[in-house]
PDB file of N, CA, C and O in Angstrom:
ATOM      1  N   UNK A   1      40.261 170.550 146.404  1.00  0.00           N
ATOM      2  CA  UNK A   1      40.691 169.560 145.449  1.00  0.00           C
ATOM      3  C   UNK A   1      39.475 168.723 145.056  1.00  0.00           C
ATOM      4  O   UNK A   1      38.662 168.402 145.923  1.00  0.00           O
ATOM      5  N   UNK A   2      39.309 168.330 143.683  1.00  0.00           N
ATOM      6  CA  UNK A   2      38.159 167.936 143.341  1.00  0.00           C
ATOM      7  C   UNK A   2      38.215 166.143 143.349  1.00  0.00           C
ATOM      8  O   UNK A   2      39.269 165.708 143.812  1.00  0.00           O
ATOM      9  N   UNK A   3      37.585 165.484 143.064  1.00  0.00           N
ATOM     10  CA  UNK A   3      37.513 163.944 142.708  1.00  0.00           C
ATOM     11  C   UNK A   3      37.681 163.717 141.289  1.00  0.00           C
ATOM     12  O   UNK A   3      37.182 164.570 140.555  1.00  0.00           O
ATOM     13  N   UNK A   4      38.173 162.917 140.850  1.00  0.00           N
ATOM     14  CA  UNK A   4      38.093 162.624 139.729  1.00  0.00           C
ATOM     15  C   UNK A   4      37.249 161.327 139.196  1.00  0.00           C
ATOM     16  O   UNK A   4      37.351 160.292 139.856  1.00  0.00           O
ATOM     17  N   UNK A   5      36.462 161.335 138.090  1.00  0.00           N
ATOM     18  CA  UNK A   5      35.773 160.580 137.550  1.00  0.00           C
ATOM     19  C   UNK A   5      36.127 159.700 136.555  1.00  0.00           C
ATOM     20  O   UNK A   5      36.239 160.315 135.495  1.00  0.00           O
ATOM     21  N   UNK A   6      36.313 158.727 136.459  1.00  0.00           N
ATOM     22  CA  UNK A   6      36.654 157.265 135.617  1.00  0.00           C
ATOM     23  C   UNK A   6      35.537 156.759 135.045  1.00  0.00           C
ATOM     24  O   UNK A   6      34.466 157.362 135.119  1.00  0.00           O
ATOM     25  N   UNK A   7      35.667 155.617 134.427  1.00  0.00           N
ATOM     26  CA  UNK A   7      34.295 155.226 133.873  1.00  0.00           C
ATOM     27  C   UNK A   7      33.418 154.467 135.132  1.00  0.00           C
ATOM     28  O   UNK A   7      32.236 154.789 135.260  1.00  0.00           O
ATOM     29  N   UNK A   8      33.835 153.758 135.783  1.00  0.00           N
ATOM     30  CA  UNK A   8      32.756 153.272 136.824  1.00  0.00           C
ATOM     31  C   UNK A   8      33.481 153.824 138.342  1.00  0.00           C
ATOM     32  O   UNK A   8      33.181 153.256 139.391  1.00  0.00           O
ATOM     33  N   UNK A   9      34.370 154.881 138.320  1.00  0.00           N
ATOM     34  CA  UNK A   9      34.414 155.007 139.920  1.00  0.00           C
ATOM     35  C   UNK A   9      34.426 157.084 140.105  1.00  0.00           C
ATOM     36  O   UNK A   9      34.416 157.762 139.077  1.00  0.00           O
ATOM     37  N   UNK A  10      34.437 157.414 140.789  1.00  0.00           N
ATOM     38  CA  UNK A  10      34.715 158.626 141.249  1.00  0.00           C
ATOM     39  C   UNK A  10      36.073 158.511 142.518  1.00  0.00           C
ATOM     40  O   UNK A  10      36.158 157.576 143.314  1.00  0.00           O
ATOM     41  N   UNK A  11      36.796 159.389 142.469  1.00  0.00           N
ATOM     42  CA  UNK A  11      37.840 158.841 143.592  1.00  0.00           C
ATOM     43  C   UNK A  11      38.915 159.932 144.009  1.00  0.00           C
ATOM     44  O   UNK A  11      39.361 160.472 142.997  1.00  0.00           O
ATOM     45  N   UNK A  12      39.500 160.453 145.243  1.00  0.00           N
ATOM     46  CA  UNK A  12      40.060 161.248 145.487  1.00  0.00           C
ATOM     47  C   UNK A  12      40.865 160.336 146.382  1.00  0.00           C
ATOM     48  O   UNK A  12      40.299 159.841 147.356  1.00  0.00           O
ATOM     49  N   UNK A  13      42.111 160.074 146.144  1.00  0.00           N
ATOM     50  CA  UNK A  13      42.939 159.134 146.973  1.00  0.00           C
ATOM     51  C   UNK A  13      44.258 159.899 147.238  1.00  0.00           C
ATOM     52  O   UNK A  13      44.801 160.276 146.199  1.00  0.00           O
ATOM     53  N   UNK A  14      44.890 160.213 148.368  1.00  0.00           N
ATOM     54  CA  UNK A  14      45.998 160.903 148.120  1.00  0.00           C
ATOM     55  C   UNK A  14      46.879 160.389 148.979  1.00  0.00           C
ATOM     56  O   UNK A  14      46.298 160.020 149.999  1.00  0.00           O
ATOM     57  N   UNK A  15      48.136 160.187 149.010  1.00  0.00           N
ATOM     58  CA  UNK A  15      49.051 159.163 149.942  1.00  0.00           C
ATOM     59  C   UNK A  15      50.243 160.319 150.197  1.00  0.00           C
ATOM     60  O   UNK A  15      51.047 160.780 149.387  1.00  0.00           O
ATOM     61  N   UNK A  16      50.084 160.578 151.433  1.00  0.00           N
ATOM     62  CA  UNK A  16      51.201 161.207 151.887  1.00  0.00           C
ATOM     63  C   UNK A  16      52.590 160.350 152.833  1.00  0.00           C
ATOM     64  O   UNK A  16      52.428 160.107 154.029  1.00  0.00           O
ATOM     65  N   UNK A  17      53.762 160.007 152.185  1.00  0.00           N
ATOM     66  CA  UNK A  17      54.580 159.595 152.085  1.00  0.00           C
ATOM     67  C   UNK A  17      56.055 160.314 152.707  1.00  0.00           C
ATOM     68  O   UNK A  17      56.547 161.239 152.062  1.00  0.00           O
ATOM     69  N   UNK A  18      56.651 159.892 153.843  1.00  0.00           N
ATOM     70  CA  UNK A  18      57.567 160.034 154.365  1.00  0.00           C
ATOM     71  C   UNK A  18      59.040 159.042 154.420  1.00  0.00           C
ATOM     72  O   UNK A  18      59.034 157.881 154.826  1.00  0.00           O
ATOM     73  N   UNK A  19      60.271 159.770 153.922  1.00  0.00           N
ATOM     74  CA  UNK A  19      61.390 158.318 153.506  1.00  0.00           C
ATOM     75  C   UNK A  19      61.699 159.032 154.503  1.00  0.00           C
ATOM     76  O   UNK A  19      61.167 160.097 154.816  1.00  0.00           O
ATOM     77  N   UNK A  20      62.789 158.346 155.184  1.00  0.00           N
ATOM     78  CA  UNK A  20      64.054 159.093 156.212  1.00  0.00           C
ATOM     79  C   UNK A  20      64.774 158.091 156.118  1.00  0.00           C
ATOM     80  O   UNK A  20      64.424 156.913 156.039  1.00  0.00           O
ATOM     81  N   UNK A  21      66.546 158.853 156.129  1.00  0.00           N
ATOM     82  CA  UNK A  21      67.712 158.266 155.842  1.00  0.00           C
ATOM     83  C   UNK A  21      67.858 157.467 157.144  1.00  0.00           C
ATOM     84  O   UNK A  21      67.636 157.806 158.306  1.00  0.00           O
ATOM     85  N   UNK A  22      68.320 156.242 156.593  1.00  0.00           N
ATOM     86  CA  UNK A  22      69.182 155.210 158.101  1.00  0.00           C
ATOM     87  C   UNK A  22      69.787 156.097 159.045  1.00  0.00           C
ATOM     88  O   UNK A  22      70.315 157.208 158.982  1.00  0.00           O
ATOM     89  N   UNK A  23      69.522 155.177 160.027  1.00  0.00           N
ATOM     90  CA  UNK A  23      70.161 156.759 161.587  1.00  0.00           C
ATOM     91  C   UNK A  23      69.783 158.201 161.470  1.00  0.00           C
ATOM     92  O   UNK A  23      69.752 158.851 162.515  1.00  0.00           O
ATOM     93  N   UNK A  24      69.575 158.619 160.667  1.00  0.00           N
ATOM     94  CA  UNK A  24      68.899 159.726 160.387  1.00  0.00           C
ATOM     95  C   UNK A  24      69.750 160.900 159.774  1.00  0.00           C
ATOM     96  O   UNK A  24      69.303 162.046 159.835  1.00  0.00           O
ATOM     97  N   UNK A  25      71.208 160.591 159.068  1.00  0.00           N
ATOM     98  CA  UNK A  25      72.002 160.610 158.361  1.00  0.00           C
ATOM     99  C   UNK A  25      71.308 162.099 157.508  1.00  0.00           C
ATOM    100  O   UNK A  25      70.135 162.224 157.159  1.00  0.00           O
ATOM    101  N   UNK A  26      72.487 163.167 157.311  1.00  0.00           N
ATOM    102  CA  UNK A  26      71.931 164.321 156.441  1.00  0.00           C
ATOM    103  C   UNK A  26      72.546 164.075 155.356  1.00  0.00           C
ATOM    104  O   UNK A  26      73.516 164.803 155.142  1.00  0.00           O
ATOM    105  N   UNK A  27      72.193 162.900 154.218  1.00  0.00           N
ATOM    106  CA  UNK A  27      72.665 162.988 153.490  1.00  0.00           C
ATOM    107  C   UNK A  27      71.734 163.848 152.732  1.00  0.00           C
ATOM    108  O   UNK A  27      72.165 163.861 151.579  1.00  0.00           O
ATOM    109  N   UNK A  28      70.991 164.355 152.789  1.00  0.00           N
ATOM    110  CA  UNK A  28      69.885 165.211 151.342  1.00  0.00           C
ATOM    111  C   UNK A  28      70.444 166.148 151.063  1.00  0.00           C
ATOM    112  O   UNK A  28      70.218 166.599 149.940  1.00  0.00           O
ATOM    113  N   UNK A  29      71.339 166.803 151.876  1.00  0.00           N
ATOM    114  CA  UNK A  29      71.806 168.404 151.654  1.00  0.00           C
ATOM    115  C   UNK A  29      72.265 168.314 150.228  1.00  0.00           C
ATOM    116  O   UNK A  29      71.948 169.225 149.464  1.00  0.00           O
ATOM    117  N   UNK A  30      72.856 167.481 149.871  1.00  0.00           N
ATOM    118  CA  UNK A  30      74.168 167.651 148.779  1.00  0.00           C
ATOM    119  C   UNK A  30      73.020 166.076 147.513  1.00  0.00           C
ATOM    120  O   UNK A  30      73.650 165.661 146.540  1.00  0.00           O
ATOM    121  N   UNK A  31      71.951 165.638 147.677  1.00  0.00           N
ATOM    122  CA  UNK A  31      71.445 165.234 146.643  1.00  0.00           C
ATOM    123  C   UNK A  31      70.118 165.448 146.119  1.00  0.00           C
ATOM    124  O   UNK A  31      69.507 165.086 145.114  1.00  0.00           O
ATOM    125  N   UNK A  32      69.821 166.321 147.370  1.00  0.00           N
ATOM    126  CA  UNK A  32      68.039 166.464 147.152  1.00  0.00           C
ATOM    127  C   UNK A  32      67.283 167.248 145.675  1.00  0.00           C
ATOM    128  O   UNK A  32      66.150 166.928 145.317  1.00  0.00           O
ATOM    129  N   UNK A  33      67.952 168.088 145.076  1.00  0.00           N
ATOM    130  CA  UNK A  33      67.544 167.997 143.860  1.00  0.00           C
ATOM    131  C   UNK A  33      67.378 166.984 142.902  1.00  0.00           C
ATOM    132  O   UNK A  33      66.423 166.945 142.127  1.00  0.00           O
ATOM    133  N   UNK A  34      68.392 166.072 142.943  1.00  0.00           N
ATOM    134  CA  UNK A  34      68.329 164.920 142.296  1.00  0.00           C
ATOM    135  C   UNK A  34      67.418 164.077 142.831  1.00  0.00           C
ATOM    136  O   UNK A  34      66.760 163.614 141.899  1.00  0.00           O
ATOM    137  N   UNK A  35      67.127 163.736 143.657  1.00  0.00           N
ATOM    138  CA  UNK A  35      65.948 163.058 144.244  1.00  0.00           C
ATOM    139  C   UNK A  35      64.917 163.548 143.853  1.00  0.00           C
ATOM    140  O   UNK A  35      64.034 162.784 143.464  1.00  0.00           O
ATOM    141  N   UNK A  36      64.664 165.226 143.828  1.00  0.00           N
ATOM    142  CA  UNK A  36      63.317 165.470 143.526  1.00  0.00           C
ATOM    143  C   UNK A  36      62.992 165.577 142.254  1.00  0.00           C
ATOM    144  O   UNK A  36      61.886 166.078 142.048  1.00  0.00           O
ATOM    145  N   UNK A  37      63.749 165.193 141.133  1.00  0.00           N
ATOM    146  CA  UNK A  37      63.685 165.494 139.512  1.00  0.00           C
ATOM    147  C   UNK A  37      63.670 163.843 139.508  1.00  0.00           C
ATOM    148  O   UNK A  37      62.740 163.491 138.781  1.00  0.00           O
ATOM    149  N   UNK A  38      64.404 162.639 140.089  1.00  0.00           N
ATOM    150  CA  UNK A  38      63.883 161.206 140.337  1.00  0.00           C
ATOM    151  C   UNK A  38      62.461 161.221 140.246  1.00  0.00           C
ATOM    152  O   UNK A  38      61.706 161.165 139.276  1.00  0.00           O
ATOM    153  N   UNK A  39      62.200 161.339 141.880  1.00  0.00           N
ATOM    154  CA  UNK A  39      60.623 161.313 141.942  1.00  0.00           C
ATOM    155  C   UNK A  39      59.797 162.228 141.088  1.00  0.00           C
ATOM    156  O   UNK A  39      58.603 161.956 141.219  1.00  0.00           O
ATOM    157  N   UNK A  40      59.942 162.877 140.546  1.00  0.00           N
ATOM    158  CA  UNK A  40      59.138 163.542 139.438  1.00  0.00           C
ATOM    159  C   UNK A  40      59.174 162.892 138.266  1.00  0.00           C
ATOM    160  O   UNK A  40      58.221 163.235 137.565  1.00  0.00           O
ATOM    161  N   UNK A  41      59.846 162.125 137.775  1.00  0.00           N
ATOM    162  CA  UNK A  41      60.475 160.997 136.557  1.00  0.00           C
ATOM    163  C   UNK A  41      59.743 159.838 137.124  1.00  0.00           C
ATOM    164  O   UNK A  41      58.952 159.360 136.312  1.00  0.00           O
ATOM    165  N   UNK A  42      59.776 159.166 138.430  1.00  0.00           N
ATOM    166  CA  UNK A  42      58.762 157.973 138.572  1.00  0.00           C
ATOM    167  C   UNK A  42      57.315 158.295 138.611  1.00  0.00           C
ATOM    168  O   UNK A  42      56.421 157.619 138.102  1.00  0.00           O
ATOM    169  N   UNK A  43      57.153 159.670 139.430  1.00  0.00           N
ATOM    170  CA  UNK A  43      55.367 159.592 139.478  1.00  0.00           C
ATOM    171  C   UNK A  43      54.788 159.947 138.215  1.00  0.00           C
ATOM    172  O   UNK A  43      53.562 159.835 138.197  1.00  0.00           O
ATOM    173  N   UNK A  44      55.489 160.464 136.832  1.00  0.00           N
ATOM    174  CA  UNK A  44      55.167 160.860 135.707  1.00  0.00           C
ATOM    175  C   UNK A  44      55.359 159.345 134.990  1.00  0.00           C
ATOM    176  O   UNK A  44      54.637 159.172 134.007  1.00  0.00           O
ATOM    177  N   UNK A  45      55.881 158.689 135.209  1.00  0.00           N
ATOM    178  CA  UNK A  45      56.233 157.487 134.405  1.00  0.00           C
ATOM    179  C   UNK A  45      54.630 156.393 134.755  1.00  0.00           C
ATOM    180  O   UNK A  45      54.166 155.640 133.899  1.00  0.00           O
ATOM    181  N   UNK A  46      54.048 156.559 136.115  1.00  0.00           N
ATOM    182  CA  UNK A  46      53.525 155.761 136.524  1.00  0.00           C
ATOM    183  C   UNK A  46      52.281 156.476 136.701  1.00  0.00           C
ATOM    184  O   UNK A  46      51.439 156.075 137.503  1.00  0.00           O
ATOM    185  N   UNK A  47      52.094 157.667 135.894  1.00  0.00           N
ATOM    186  CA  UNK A  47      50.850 158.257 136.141  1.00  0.00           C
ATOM    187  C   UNK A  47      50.314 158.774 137.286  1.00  0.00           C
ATOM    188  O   UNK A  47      49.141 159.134 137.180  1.00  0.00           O
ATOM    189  N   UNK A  48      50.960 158.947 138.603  1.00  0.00           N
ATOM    190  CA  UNK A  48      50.582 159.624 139.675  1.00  0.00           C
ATOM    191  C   UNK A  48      50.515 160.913 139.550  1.00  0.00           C
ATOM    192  O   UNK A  48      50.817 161.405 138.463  1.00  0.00           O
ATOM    193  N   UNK A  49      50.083 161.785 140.687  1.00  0.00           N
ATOM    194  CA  UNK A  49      49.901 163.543 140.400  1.00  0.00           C
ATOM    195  C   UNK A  49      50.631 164.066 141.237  1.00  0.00           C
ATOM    196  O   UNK A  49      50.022 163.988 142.304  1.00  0.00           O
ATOM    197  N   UNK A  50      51.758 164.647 141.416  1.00  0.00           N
ATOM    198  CA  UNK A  50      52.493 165.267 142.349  1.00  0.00           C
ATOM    199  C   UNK A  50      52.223 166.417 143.035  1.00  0.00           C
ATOM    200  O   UNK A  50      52.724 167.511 142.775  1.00  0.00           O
ATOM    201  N   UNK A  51      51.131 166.102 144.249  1.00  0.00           N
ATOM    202  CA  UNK A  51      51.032 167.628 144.800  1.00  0.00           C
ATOM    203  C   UNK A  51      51.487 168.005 145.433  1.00  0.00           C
ATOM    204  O   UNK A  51      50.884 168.984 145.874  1.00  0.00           O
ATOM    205  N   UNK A  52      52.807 167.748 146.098  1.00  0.00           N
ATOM    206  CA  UNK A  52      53.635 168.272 146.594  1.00  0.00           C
ATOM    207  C   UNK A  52      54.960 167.227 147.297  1.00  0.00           C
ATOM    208  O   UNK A  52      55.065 166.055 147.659  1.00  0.00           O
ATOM    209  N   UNK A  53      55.847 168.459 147.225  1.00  0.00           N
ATOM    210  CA  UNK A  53      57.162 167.963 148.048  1.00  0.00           C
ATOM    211  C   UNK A  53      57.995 168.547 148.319  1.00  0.00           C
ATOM    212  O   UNK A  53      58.467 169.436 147.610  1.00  0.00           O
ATOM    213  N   UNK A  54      58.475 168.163 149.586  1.00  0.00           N
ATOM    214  CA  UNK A  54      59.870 168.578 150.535  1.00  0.00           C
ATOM    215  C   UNK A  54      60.676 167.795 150.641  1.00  0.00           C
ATOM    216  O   UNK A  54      60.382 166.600 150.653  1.00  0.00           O
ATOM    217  N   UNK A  55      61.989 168.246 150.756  1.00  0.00           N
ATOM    218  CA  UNK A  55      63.311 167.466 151.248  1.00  0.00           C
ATOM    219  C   UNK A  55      63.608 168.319 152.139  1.00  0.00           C
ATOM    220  O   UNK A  55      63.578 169.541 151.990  1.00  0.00           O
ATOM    221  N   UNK A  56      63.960 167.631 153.269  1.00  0.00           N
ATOM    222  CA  UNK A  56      64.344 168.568 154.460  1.00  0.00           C
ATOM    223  C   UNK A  56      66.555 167.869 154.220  1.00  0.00           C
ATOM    224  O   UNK A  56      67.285 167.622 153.261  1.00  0.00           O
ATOM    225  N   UNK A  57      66.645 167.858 155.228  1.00  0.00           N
ATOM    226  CA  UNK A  57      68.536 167.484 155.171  1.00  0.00           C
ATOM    227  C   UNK A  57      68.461 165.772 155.517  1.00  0.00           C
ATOM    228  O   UNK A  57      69.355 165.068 155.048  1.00  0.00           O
ATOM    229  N   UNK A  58      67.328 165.114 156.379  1.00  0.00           N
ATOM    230  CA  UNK A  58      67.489 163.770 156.855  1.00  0.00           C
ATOM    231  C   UNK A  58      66.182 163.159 155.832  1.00  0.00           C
ATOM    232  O   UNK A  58      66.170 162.079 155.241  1.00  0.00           O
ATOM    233  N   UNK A  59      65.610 163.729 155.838  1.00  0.00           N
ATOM    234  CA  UNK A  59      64.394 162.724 155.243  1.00  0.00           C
ATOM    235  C   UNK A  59      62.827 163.658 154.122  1.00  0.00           C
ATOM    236  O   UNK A  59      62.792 164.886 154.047  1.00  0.00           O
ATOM    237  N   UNK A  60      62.082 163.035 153.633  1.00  0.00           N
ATOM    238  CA  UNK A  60      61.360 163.525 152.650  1.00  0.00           C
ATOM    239  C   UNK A  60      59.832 163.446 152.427  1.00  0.00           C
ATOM    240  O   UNK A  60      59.318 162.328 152.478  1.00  0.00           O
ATOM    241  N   UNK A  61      59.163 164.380 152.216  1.00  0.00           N
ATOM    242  CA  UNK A  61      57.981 164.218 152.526  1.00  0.00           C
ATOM    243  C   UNK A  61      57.641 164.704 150.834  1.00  0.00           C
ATOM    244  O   UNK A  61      58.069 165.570 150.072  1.00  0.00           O
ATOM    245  N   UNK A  62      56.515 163.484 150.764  1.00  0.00           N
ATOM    246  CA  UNK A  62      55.613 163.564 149.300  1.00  0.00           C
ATOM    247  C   UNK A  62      54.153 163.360 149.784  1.00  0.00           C
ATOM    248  O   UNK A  62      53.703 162.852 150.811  1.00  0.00           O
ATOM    249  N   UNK A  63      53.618 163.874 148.801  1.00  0.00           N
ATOM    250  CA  UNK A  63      52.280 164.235 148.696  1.00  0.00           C
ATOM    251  C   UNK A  63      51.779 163.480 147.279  1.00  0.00           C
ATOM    252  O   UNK A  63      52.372 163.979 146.322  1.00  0.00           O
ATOM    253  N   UNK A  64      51.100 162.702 146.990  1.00  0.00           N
ATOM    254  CA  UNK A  64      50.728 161.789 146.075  1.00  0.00           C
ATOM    255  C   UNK A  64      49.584 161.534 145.810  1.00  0.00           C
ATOM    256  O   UNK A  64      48.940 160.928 146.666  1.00  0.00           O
ATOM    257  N   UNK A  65      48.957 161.889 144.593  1.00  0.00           N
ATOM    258  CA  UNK A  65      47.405 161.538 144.058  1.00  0.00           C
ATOM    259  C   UNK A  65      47.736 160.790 143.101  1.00  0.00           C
ATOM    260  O   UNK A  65      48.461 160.971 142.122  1.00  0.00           O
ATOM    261  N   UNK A  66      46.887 159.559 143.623  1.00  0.00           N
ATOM    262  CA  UNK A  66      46.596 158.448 142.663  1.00  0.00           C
ATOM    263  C   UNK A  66      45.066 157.562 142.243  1.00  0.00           C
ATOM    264  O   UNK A  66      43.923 157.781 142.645  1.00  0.00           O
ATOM    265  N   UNK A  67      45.485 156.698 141.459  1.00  0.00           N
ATOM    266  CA  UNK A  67      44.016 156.478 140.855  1.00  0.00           C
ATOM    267  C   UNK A  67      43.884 154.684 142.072  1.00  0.00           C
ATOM    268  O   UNK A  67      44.829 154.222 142.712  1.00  0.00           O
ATOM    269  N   UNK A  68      42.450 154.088 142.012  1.00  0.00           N
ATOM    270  CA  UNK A  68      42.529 153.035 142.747  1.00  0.00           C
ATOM    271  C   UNK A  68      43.373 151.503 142.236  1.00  0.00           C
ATOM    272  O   UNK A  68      43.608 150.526 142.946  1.00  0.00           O
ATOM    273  N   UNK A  69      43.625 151.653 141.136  1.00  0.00           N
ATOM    274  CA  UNK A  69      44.308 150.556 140.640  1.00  0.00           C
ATOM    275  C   UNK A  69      45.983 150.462 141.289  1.00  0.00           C
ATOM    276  O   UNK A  69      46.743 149.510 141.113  1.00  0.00           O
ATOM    277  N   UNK A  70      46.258 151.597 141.992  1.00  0.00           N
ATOM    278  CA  UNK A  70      47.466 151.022 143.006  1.00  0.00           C
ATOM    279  C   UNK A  70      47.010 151.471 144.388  1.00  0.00           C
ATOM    280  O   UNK A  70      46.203 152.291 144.827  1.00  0.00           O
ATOM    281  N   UNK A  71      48.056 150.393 144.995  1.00  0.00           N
ATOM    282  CA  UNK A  71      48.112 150.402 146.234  1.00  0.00           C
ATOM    283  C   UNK A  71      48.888 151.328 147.026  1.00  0.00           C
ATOM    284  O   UNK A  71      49.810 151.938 146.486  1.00  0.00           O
ATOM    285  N   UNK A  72      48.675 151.462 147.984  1.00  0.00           N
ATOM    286  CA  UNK A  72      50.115 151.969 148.604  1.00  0.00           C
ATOM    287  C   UNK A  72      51.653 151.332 148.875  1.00  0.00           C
ATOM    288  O   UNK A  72      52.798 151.781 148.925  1.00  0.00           O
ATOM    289  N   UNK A  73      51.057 150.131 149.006  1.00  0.00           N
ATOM    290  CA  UNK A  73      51.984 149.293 148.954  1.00  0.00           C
ATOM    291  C   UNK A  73      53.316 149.067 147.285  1.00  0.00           C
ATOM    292  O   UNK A  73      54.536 149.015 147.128  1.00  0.00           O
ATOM    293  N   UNK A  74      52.517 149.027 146.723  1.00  0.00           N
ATOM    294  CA  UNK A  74      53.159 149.317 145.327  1.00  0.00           C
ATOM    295  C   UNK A  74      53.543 150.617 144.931  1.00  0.00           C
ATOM    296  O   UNK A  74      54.467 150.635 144.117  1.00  0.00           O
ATOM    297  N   UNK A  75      53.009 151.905 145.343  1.00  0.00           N
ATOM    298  CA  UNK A  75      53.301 152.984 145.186  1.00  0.00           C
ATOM    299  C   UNK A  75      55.139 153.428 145.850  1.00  0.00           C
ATOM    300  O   UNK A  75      56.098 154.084 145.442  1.00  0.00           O
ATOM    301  N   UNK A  76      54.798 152.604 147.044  1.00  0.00           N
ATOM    302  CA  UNK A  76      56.376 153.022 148.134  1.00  0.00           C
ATOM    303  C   UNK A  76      57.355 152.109 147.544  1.00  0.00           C
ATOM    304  O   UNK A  76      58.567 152.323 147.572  1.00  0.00           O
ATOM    305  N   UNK A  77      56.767 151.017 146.973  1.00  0.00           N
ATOM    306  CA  UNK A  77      57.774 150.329 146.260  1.00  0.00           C
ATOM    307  C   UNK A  77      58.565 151.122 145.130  1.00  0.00           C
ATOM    308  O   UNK A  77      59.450 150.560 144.485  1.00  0.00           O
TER     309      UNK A  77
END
């Protein structure tokens, strides 16, 4: 995977991101497509790069390239 170049930075930032349901609850079985066409609708809305993702039955793992003007903190938000 390469870096990408901006006008004053070069930067390869990638945030790998884990949700899991309260108690650990399988609710994904029966919504996880919809979740993953969601998160494909926010990280496209907000300019992130989606390199990957899973929904397992309890919880969800993303893979996230972004530029330095967010945080992680704002990203999970």
């Amino acid at each position: 995977m390469e870096s990408i170049s901006e006008n004053h930075s070069k930067h390869l930032l990638l945030c790998h991101l884990i949700f899991v349901c309260k108690y650990r609850k399988k609710l994904l079985l029966k919504v996880g497509n919809d979740m993953k066409t969601e998160i494909e609708s926010i990280s496209n809305r907000y300019g992130w790069q989606m390199i990957e993702q899973e929904i397992d039955k309890d919880h969800i793992h993303i893979l996230i390239r972004y530029s330095p003007k967010w945080s992680v903190l704002e990203i999970v938000r």
